[in-house]
N, C-alpha and C positions, 0 to 999 in steps of 0.2 A: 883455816889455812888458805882458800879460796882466797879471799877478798885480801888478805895481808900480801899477797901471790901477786895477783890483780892489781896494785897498789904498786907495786914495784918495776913493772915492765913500761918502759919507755912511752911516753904517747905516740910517738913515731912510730911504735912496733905495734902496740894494740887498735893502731887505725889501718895497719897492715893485712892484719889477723882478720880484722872486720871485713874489709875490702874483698880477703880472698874469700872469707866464707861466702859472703853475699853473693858476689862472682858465680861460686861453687850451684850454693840455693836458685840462682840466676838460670843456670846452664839447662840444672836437670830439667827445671820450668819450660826453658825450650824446646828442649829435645823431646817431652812428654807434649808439648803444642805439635810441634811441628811433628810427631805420628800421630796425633789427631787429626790433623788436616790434612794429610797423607792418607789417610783413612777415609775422611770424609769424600776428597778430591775423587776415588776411586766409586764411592758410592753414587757420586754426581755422574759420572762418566759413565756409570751403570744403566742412571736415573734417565742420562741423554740417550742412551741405546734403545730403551725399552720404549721410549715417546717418541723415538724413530718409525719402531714398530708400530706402535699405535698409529702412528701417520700414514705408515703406507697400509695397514689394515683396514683404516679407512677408507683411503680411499680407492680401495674393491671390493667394499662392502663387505668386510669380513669380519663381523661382531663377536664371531666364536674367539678369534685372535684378539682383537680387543679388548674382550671380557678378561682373559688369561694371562695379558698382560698389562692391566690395570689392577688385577691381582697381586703380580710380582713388584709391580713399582710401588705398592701398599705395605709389602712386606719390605722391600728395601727402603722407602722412611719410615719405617715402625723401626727400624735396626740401628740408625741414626743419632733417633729420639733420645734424651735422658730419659732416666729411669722414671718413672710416675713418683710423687711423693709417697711414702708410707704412711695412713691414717694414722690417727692418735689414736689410744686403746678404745674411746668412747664412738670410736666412727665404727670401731671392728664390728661385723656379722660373722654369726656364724653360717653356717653353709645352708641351705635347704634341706636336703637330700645328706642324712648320716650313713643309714642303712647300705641305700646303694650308691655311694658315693665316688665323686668320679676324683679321680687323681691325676696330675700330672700337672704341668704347666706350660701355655705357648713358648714352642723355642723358634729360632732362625731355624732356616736349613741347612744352614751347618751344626744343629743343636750337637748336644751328646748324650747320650741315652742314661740320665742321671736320676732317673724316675724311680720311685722304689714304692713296691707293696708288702703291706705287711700280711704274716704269714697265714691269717687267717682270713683272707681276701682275696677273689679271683676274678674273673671281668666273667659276668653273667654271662657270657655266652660259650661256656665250658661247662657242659654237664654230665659225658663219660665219655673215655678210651677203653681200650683193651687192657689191660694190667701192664704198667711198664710203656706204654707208645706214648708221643711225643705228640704235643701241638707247635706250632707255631702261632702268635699273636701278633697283629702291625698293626697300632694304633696311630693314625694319619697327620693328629692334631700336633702329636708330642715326635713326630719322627723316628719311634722306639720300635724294634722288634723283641718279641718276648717269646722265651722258649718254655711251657711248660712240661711235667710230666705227669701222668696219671697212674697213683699206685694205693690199690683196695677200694679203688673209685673217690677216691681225693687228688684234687690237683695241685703238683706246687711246684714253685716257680724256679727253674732252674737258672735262668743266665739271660741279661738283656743285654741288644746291641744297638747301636746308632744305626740310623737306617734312611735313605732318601728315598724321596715319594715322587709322585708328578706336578709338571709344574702345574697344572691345574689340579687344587685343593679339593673339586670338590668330586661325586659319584660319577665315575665311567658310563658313558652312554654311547658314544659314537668313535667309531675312527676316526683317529688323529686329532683326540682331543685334548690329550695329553694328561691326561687323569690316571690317576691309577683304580681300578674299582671294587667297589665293598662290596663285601659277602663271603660267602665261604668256597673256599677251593681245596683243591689238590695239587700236592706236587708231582707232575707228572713224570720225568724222568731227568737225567741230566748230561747236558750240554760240555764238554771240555774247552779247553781257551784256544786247543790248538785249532777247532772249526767256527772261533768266533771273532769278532773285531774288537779289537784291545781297551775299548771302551766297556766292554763288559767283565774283564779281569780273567779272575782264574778259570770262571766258569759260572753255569745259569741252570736252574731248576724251573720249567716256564710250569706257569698255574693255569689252571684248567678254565680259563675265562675265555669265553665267554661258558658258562654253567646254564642247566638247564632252564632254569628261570632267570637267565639274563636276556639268552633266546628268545622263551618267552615274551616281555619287554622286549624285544626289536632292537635290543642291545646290540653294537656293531663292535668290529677291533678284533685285534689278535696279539701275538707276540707279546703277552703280558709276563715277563719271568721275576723271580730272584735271583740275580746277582752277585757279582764281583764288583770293584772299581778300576779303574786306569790305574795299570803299578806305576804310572808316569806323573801321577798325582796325590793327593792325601783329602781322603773320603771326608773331609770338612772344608774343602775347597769345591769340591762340587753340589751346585747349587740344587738341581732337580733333576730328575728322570725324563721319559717323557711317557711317564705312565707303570715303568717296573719300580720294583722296591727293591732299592740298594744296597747292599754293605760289604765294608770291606774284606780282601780275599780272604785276610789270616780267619773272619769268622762265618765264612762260607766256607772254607775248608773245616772248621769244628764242626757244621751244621752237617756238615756233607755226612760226617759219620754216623750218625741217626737219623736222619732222613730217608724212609722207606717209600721211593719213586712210585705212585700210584696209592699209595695208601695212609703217607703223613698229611693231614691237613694242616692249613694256614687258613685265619682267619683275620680280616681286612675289614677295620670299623674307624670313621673319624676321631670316634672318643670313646673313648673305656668307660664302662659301665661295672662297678663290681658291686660283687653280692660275697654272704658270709659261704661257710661252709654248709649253712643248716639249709639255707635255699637250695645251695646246687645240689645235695641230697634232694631233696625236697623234689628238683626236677625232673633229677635223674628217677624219681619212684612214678612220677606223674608218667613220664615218655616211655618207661620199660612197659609200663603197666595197659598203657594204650597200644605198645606193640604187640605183646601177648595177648589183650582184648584180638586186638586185628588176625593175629594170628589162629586162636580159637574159630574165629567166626569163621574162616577161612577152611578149617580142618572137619566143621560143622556140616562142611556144604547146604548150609542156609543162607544162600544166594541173597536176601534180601538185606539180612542181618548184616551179611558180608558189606554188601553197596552201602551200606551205612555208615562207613568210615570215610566214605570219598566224598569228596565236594562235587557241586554242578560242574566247577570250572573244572576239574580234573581231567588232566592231558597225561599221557606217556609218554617218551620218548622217541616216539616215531610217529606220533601226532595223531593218534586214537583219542579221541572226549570220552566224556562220559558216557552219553546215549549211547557209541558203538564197544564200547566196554561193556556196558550192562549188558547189551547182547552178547557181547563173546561168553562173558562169565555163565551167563542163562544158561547156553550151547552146549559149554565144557562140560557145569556139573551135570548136566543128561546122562554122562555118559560114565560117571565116577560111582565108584563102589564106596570107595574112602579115600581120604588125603593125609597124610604126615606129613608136617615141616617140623623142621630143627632150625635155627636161630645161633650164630655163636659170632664172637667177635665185634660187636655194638660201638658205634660210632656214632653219638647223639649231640651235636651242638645247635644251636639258636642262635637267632639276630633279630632285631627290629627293624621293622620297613613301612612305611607309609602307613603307622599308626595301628601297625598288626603283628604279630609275633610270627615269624618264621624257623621251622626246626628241621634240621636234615639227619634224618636216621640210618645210616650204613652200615650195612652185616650181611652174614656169609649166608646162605639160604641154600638149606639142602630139602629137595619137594620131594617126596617119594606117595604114589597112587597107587590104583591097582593097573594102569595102562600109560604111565607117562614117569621118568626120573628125571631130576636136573641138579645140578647146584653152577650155583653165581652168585655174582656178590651183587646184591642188591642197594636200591638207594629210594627214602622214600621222601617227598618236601611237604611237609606238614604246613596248615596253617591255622592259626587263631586270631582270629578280631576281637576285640575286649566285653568282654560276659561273653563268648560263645565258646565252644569249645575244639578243640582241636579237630582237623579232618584234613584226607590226603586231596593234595590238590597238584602232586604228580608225582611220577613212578618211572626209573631208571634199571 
């Protein structure tokens, strides 16, 4: 019917017909050019800002700004770029690493938190909560914040959000370098929008950085928090931080309601690292098991046994080493009949650092003697170097 159809309409009319579609197929081609280059134009204008900076960072000899913004200008033509070709089936690899394999994918800084784990999967550095408490996860590569929760000592994953980092990608070391930094924290209390600059949105949870062993390192900086965004803007429009981790108000008002000020951890890693469920069992029996060792030796008042859990480098929190430790502990139990601790409430995650496993153990500590009571909540930084075995190398 087509072609008998077609056969019959005028030449006049069907060069018409022709003309307009062409026209039509013409237009959308431009209008889809012309917001490419509208897009590009912007990104060049970005590209000229940013080698401004480099310019004058140069020349006052400010490498720390150059490095940070030779960064940004890398990321803004990587965002440019076509897409890379897709290999053929015969170029595919598979991954290295199945077991603990890392998930996600590079996004811009406007990415969107599209990352998904499956259910039998958690980033190794969650090994127990209390029954019921909350982590927080920011993984730095992918811009995602991850909310877990911990119930019969399994974690699972509750709700991911888009999230902004600092403009320097990589580990916080100094003030004003615009980093945001790895490791683990706490959220300390919270801030409302009515004592803050609109820059920070509804309101700010600040994290407890610098952390004992940031100190330690010679770690500088402050004012590291979680955020809100500008209600005057849309949380994929802003590019970086200059060192907090951002997201928008509606899900910092969700977080708000599980968030226990001083006691909810967040943990801050460039790349996710997951393990099954049988590992982070597996750790969780490792770290409980070292604590109740410590704990024992402790309750023994065999002082020696005791110091055998500590490392050389071992510091306290108000800058006591080893040597003048071991003399305190000596002193104390002179004078101890018996010691009782209790334990309750266990807060045990890990990270990797310079080729060493790092573990923070937090819990409620009730001390009862025959001349001394306390309870506080204690914190203790574990360390392992590969074949050796765990020891405290400082004390909160």
């Amino acid at each position: 019917m087509k072609r008998i159809y077609l056969y019959a309409v005028k030449p006049g009319y069907l060069l018409l017909i022709l003309l307009f579609l062409f026209s039509a197929i013409l237009g959308v081609c431009v209008v889809k050019e012309k917001t490419k280059a509208r897009r590009l134009y912007a990104r060049l204008v970005e590209l000229d800002k940013d080698l401004d900076v480099v310019n004058k960072a140069l020349s006052r000899s400010d490498f720390q700004e150059v490095k940070i913004s030779l960064a940004q200008i890398q990321r803004n033509v990587k965002e440019v770029l076509p897409p890379a070709p897709v290999p053929s089936p015969k170029e595919k690899r598979e991954p290295a690493r199945k077991e603990a394999g890392k998930v996600g994918s590079p996004l811009s800084p406007r990415g969107v938190a599209k990352v998904s784990i499956s259910a039998d999967r958690i980033p190794d550095n969650l090994v127990l909560l209390p029954a019921g408490e909350h982590v927080l996860f920011c993984e730095k590569r992918t811009r995602t914040l991850y909310l877990f929760q911990c119930l019969s000592d399994k974690f699972t994953l509750v709700k991911t959000y888009p999230a902004i980092i600092g403009r320097n990608e990589l580990d916080k070391t100094s003030s004003g370098d615009f980093a945001t930094p790895e490791g683990i924290y706490f959220l300390l209390r919270f801030l409302p929008d009515r004592n803050l600059a609109e820059q920070y949105g509804w309101g700010a949870f600040p994290l407890s950085y610098p952390n004992f062993l940031d100190r330690r390192e010679g770690k500088t900086g402050h004012g590291i928090w979680l955020h809100g965004h500008n209600p005057n803007q849309k949380l994929e429009d802003i590019r970086t931080t200059k060192g907090c981790v951002s997201v928008d108000n509606e899900s910092l008002m969700d977080l708000s309601r599980i968030i226990k000020p001083g006691l909810t951890p967040i943990v801050v890693v460039n790349e996710m690292v997951l393990q099954n469920q049988a590992s982070q069992k597996a750790s969780a029996e490792e770290l409980r098991s070292f604590l109740n060792a410590w704990k024992q030796a402790w309750e023994s008042l065999d002082t020696a046994k005791y110091l055998g859990f500590y490392a050389g480098e071992f510091m306290t929190s108000d800058g006591m080493d080893y040597r003048r430790f071991k003399t305190h502990k000596e002193n104390v139990n002179r004078n101890k009949k018996f010691i009782k601790i209790k334990i309750d409430k266990e807060i045990i995650l890990t990270y990797h650092k310079n080729g060493a496993d790092i573990a923070l153990i937090q819990f409620d500590q009730f001390y009862h003697s025959n001349n001394f009571d306390s309870t506080n909540r204690k914190t203790l930084y574990l360390k392992r170097a590969p074949a050796e075995r765990w020891q405290i190398i400082g004390e909160v």
